[in-house]
Structure formats: structure tokens, C-alpha cells
N, CA, C and O atoms as CSV, one atom per row, in Angstrom:
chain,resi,resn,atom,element,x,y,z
A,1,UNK,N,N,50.982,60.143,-20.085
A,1,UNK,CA,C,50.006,59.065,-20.137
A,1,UNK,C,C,49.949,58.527,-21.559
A,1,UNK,O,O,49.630,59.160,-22.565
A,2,UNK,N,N,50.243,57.498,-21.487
A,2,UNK,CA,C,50.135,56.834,-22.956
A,2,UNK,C,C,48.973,55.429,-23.162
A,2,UNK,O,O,48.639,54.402,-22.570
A,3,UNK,N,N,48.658,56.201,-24.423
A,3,UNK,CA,C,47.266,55.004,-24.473
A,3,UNK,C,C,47.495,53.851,-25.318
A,3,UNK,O,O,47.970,53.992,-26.445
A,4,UNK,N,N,47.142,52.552,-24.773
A,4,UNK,CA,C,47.458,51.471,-25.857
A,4,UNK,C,C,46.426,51.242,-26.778
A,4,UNK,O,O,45.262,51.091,-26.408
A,5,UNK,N,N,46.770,51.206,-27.936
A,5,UNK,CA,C,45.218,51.505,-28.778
A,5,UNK,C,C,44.851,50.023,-28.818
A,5,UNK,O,O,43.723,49.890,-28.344
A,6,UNK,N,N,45.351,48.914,-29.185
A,6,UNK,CA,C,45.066,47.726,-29.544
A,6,UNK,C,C,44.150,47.371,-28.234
A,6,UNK,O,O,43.175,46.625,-28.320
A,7,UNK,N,N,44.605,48.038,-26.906
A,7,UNK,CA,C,43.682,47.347,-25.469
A,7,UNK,C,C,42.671,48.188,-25.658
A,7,UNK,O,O,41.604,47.824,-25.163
A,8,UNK,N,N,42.685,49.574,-26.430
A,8,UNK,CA,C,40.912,50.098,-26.204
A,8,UNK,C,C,40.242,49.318,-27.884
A,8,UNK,O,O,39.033,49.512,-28.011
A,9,UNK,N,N,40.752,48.706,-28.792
A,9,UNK,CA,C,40.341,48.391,-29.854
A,9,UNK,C,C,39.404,47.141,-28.840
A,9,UNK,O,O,38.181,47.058,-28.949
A,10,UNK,N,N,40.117,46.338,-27.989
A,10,UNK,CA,C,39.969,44.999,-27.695
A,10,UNK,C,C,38.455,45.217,-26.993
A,10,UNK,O,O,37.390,44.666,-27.271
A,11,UNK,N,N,38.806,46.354,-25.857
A,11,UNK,CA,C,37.562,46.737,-24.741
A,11,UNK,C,C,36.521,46.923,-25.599
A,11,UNK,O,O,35.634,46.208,-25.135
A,12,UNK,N,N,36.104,47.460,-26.576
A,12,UNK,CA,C,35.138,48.137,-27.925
A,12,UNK,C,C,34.840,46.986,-28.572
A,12,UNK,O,O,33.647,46.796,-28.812
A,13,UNK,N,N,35.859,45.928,-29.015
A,13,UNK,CA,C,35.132,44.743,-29.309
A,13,UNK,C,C,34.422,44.166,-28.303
A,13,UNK,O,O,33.194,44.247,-28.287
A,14,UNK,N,N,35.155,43.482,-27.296
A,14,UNK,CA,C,34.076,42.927,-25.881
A,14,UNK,C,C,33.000,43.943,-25.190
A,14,UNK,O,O,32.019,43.425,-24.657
A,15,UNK,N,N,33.089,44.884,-25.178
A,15,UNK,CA,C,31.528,45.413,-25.072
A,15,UNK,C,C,30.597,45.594,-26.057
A,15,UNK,O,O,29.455,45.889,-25.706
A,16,UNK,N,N,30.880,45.464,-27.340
A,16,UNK,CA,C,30.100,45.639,-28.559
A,16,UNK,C,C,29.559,44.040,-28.586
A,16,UNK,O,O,28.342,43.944,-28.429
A,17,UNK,N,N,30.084,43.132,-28.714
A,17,UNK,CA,C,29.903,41.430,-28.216
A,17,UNK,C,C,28.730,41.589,-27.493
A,17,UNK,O,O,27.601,41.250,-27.848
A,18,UNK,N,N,29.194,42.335,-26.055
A,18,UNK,CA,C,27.926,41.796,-24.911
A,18,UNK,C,C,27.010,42.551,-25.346
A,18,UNK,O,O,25.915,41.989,-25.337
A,19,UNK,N,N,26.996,44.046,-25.888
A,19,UNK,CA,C,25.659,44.439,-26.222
A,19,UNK,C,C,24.830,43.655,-27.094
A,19,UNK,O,O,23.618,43.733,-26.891
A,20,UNK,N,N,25.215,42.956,-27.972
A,20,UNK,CA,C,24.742,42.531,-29.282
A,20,UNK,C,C,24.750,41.053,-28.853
A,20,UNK,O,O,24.486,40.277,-29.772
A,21,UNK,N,N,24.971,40.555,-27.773
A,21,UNK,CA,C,24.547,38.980,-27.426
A,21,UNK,C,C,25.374,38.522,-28.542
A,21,UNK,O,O,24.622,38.042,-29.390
A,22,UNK,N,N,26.796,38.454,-28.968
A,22,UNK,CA,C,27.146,38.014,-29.699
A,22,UNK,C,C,27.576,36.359,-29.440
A,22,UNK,O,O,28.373,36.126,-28.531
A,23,UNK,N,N,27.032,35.225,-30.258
A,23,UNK,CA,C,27.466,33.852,-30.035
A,23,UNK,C,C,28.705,33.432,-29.533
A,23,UNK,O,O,29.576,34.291,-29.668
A,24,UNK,N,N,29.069,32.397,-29.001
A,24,UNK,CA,C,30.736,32.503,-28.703
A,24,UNK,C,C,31.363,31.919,-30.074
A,24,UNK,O,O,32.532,32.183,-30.356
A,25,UNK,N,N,30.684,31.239,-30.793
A,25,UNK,CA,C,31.754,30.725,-31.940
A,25,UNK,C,C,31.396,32.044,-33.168
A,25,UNK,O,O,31.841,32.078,-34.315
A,26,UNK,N,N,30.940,32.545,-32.848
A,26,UNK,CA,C,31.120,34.161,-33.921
A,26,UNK,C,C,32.310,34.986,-33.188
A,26,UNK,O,O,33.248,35.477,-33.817
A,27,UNK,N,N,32.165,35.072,-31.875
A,27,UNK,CA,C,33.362,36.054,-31.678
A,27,UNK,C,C,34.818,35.262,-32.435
A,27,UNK,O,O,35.641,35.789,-33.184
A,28,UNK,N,N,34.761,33.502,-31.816
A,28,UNK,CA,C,36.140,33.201,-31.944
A,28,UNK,C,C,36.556,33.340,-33.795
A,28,UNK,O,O,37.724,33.389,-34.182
A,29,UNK,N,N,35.615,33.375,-34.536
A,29,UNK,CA,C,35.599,33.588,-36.248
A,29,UNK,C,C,36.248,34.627,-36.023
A,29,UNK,O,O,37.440,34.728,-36.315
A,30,UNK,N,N,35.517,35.616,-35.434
A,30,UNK,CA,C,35.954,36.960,-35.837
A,30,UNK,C,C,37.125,37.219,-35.535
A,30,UNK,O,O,37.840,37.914,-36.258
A,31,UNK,N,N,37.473,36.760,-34.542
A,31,UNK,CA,C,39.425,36.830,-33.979
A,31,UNK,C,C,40.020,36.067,-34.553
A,31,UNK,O,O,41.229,36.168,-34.347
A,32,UNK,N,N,39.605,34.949,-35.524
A,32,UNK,CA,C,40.359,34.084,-36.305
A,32,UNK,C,C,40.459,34.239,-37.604
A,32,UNK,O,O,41.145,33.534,-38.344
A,33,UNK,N,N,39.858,35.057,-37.890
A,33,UNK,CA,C,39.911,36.075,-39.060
A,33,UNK,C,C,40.175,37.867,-38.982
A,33,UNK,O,O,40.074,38.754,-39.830
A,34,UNK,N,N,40.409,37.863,-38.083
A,34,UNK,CA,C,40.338,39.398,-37.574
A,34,UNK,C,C,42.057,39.576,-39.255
A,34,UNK,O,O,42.683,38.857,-40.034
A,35,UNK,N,N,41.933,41.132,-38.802
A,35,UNK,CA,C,43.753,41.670,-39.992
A,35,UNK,C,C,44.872,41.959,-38.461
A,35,UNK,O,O,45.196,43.118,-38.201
A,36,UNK,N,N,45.214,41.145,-37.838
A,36,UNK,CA,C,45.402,41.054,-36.602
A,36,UNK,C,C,47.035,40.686,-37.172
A,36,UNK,O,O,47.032,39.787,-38.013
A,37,UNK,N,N,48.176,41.153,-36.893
A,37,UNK,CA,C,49.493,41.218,-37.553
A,37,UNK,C,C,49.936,39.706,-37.731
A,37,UNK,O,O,50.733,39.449,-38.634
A,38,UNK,N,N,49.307,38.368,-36.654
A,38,UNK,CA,C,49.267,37.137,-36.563
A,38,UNK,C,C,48.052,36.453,-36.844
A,38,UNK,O,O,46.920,36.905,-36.667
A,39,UNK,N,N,48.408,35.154,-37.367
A,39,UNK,CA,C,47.200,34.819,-37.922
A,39,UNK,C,C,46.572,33.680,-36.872
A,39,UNK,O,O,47.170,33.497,-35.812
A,40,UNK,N,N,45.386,32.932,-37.164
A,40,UNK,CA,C,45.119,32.236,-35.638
A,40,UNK,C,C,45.850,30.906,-35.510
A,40,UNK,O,O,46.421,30.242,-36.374
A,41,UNK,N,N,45.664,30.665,-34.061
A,41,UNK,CA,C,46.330,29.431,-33.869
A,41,UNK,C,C,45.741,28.156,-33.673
A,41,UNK,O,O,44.536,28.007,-33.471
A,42,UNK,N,N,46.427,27.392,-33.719
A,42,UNK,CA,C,45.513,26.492,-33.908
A,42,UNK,C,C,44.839,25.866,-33.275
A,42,UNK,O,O,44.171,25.077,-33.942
A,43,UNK,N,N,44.652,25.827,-32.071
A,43,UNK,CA,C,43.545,25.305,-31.167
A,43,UNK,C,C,42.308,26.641,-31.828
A,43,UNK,O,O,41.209,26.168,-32.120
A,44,UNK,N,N,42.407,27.582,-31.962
A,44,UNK,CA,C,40.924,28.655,-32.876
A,44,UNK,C,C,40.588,27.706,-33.755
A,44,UNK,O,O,39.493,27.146,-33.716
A,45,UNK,N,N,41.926,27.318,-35.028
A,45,UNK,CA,C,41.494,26.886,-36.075
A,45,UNK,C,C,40.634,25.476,-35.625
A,45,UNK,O,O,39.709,25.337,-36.424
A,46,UNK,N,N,40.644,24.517,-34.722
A,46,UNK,CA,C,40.335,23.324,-34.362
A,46,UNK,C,C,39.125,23.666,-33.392
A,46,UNK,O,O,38.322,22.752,-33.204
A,47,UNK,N,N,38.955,24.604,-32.898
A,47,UNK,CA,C,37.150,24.880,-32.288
A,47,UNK,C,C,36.246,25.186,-33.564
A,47,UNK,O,O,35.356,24.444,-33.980
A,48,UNK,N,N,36.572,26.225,-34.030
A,48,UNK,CA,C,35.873,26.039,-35.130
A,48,UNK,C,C,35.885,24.879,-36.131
A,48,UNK,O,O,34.753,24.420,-36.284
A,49,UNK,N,N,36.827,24.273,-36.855
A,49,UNK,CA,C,36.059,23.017,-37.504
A,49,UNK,C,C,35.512,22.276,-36.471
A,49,UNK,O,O,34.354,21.939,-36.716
A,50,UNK,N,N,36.024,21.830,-35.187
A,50,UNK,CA,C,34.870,21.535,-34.441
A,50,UNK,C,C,33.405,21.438,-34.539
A,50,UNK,O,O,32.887,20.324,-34.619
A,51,UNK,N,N,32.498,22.802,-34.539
A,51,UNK,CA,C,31.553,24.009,-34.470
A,51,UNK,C,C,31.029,23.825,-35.600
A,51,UNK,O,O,29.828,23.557,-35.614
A,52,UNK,N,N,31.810,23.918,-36.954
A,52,UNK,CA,C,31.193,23.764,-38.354
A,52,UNK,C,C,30.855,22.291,-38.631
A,52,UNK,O,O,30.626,22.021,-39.810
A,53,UNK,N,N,30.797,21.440,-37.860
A,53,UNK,CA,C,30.809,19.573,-38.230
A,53,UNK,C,C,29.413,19.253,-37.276
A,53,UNK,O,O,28.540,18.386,-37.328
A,54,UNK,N,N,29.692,20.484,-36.333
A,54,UNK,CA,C,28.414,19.406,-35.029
A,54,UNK,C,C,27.463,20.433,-35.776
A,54,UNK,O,O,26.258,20.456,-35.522
């Protein structure tokens, strides 16, 4: 049995989110800044300036 760590890292973020009522444009920051081996793309980068203007 082999465990994928990045899918229990992911599950631990999305339930830590719903406990904490986390906003949706805070999660997408946080994945757009996450140390994530890729950096975000750009429809992330374009919701957020979106988000930061309205």
C-alpha cells in the first residue's frame, strides 16, 4: 500500500478550509502562492487581480 503524500497534504488543506470557513479568493492566494514545484497559472493569476480591483 503506498501513500501519496501530496493527495493527503491536499485532503488536510480542504478540510482545514471548510473548518475555518475559509474565503474562496484566500484559498485561490494560497495555491497561487503555495512552494508547490509549479508556479500558478494564469487564469489564478487573472482571478485574483480580478478580486484585488473590485
Amino acid at each position: 500500500m503506498s501513500i501519496n503524500i501530496d493527495a493527503v497534504k491536499t485532503y488536510i488543506k480542504k478540510g482545514k478550509d471548510a473548518v475555518l470557513n475559509t474565503p474562496e479568493i484566500e484559498r485561490k492566494v494560497k495555491d497561487a502562492t503555495s512552494n508547490d514545484k509549479w508556479g500558478p497559472t494564469g487564469t489564478q493569476m487573472q482571478e485574483i487581480s480580478r478580486a484585488s480591483y473590485s
